[in-house]
Each structure stands twice: as structure tokens, then as C-alpha cells.
C-alpha positions in Angstrom: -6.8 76.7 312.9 -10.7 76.2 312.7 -9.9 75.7 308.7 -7.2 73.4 308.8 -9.1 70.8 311.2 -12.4 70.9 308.4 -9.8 70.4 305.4 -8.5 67.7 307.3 -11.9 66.4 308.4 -12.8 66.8 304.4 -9.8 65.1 303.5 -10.5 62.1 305.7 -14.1 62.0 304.7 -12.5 62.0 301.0 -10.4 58.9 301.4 -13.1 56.9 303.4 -15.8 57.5 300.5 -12.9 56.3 298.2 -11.6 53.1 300.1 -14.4 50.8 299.9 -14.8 51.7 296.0 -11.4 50.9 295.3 -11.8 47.9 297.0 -14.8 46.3 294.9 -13.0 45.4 291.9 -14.2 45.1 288.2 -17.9 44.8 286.8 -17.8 43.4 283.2 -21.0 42.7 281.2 -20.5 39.9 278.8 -22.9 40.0 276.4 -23.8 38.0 273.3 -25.6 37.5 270.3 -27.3 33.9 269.9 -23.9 31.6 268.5 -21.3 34.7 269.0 -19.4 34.4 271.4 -16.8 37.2 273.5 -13.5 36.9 275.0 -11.9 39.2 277.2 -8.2 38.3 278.0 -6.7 40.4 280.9 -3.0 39.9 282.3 -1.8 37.8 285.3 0.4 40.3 288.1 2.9 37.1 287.8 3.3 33.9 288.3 1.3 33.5 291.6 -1.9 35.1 292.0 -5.6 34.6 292.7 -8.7 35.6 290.5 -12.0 36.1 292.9 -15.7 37.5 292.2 -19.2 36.7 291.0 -20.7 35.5 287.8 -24.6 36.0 286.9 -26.7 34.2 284.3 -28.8 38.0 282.9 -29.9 36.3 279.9 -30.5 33.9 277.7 -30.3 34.5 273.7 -32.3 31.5 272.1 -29.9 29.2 269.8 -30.8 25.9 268.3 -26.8 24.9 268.2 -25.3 26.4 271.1 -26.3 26.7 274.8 -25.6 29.8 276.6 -22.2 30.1 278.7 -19.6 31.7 280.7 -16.2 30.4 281.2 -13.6 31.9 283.3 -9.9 30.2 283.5 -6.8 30.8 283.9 -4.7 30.2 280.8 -1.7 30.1 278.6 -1.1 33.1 276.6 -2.3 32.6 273.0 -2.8 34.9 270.0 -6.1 36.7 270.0 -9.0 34.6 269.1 -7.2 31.4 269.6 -7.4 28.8 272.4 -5.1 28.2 274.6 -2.9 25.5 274.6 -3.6 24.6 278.8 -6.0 26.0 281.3 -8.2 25.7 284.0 -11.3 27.2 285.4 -14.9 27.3 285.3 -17.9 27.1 282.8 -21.4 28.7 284.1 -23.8 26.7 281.4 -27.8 27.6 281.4 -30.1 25.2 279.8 -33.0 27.0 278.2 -36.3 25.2 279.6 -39.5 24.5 277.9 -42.2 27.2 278.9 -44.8 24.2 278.8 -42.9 22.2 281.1 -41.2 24.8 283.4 -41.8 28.2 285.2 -38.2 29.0 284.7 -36.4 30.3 282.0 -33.4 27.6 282.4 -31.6 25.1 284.5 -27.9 26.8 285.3 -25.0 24.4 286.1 -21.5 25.4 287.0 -18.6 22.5 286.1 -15.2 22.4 286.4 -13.3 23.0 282.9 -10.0 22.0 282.1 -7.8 21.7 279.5 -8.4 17.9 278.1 -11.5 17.1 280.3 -15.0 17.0 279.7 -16.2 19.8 282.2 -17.5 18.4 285.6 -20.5 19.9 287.1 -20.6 20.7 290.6 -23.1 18.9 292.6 -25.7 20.6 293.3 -25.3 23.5 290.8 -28.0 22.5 288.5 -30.9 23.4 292.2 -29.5 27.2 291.6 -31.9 29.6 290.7 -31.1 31.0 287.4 -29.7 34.7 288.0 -28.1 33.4 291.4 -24.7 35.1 291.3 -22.2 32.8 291.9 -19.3 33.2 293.5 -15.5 32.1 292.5 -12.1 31.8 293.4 -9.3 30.4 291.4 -6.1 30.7 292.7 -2.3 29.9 290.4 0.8 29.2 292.0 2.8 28.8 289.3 2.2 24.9 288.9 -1.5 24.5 289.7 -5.1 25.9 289.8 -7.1 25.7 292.4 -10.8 26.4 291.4 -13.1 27.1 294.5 -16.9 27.6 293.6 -19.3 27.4 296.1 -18.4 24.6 298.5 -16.6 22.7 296.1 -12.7 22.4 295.2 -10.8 20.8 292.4 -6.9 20.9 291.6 -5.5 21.3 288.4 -2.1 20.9 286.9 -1.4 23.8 285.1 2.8 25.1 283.8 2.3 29.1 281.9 5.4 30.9 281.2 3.0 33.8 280.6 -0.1 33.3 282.4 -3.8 35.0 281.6 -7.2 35.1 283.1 -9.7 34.6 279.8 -13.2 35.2 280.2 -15.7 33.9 277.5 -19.4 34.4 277.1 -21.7 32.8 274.2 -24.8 33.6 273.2 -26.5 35.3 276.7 -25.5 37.8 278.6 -23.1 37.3 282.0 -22.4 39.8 284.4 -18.9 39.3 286.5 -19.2 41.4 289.3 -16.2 42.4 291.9 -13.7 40.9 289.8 -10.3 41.3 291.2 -6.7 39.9 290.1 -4.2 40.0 292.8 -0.6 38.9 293.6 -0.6 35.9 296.5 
């Protein structure tokens, strides 16, 4: 009897060390060589769902054309390597900085970035310590995005027959921490 209670105490122990793990969701390191960029395209559990986590400016890789970024959106389905035809998410952009002028590496700004809009930075945004990890929430209802980041909201119009969550890193290296897709 003495052996049954400590394989159940073991099992219990088991599932509790395994719960909060489960729970944490996806880390992916987006990393780029200066004017490359990366794209990972993952799949939508349907047509109603919400995409939540972090984001992390890690570093920056020097360009004289491009600036460094992270993007995360919530998209139509398109053939590998091409854009979309609508979406709606966010960009993280850092700003290298002058050395001379400045005792940080960049300025970071997080805008609002939707398909035929110039992005539009969140108030605010561009205070954040570089390496700040930021935290998101976009959420799809089959006609719409919301885009939650920070204390700021904006609504996109959004119709996918097939929807995706892209993520897209140039020329630096992002870190997406506690990622999680899941069904509303």
C-alpha cells in the first residue's frame, strides 16, 4: 500500500513539474544577417483565434539600407516567400544610434502595420529601453484584428479564407518568447 501512495505522490509530482511548461508556449529566435531577412509562417487553429507573447530587440546587425525589424501579423495564406495579399499586426523597428551622440545602441518603436497603411507607431514606444520585451496580443475573429500592445489598441479589417500568423525579422536578431496560438 506504502508503494502505491509514493507512485501516486511521484505521478502527481510528475504532472505538476509538467503543467506550467506546457503552459509557456514557443520561444523562437529570429535572427538575421544585415539586409536578410527571415520568415516563419505557422498555421491558424481556424477562423477565430488569438496570438499572445513577447518580442525582444537582442541585436542590431549594422545596414546602411535597411533598419532592423520584427513584424508579427496575422495574414492571408500566400506561397512561400511572397507577401500576403491582407494582414494586420505589428512591426518592432530599432533605430541604430550614433555612439557620439547616444549611450544606447538604438531607439525601438513598435507601430501598428497593416495591409495598405504606413505603419503607426505607438505613443510612447520610441521611451522603451532597447531589449525591453514587449508584450502582444492580436486576436482574429474571422472579420477583424485586434492588435493589443502595451496599452494601446487598433482594429483592423481583415476577410482570410485560410488564415496565418507570419513572423518576419531583418537584419538583427528578435527573440519571441511565450508565443502561443490558441482557438477563442
Amino acid at each position: 500500500m506504502r508503494w502505491f501512495a509514493g507512485l501516486c505522490a511521484a505521478g502527481l509530482a510528475f504532472w505538476a513539474a509538467q503543467a506550467p511548461a506546457a503552459a509557456a508556449g514557443i520561444t523562437y529566435d529570429c535572427d538575421t544577417a544585415a539586409d536578410h531577412f527571415s520568415e516563419l509562417v505557422l498555421p491558424a487553429p481556424g477562423a477565430s483565434f488569438v496570438v499572445a507573447g513577447t518580442v525582444q530587440l537582442r541585436a542590431l546587425a549594422r545596414s546602411k539600407t535597411y533598419a532592423p525589424i520584427a513584424r508579427l501579423q496575422i495574414a492571408t495564406s500566400s506561397a512561400s516567400g511572397q507577401s500576403p495579399e491582407g494582414f494586420a499586426g505589428f512591426t518592432l523597428t530599432a533605430l541604430p544610434t550614433d555612439s557620439k551622440k547616444s549611450t544606447s545602441e538604438a531607439v525601438q518603436m513598435l507601430g501598428y502595420n497593416a495591409n495598405g497603411r504606413e505603419d503607426e507607431t505607438v505613443p510612447l514606444s520610441v521611451m522603451t529601453r532597447p531589449g525591453t520585451a514587449q508584450p502582444f496580443n492580436l486576436s482574429y475573429d474571422g472579420s477583424q484584428v485586434v492588435v493589443n500592445l502595451g496599452n494601446e489598441a487598433r482594429t483592423f479589417p481583415l476577410k482570410a479564407a485560410e488564415p496565418v500568423v507570419r513572423i518576419l525579422c531583418s537584419t538583427g536578431e528578435f527573440l519571441f518568447t511565450d508565443l502561443v496560438i490558441k482557438p477563442r
